[in-house]
C-alpha positions, 0 to 999 in steps of 0.5 A: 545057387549060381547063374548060368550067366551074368544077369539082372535079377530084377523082381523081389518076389516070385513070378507065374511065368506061363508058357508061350505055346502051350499055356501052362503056367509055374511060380518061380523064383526071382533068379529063375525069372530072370534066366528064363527072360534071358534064355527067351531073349537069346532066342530072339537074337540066335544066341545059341550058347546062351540059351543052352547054358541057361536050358542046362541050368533050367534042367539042373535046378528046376527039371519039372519048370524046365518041362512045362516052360522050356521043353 
């Protein structure tokens, strides 16, 4: 699967990654950890394309993590 972006992936293992507002929580994939550090890091920075591409892959590859994480 292709990245949004160039990034690091930088776990070997899958991830509980949980949601910083509402406290859910998933297990993902190594790449997807690291688009979601990307998409949170961005954020922080008002790197807006950046975060949409990521949020646009989010829905595509992972639509019920996006849910819980991102929406």
């Amino acid at each position: 699967m292709k990245l949004p972006f160039d990034v690091p992936v930088i776990d070997t293992e899958p991830k509980v990654v949980k949601n910083r507002f509402g406290g859910g929580s998933c297990t993902l994939t190594p790449e997807a950890v690291a688009v979601y550090d990307t998409i949170i890091g961005a954020e922080q920075f008002g790197d807006w394309d950046t975060v949409q591409k990521g949020l646009a892959w989010f829905t595509k590859h992972y639509p019920s993590e996006y849910m819980v994480l991102l929406d």
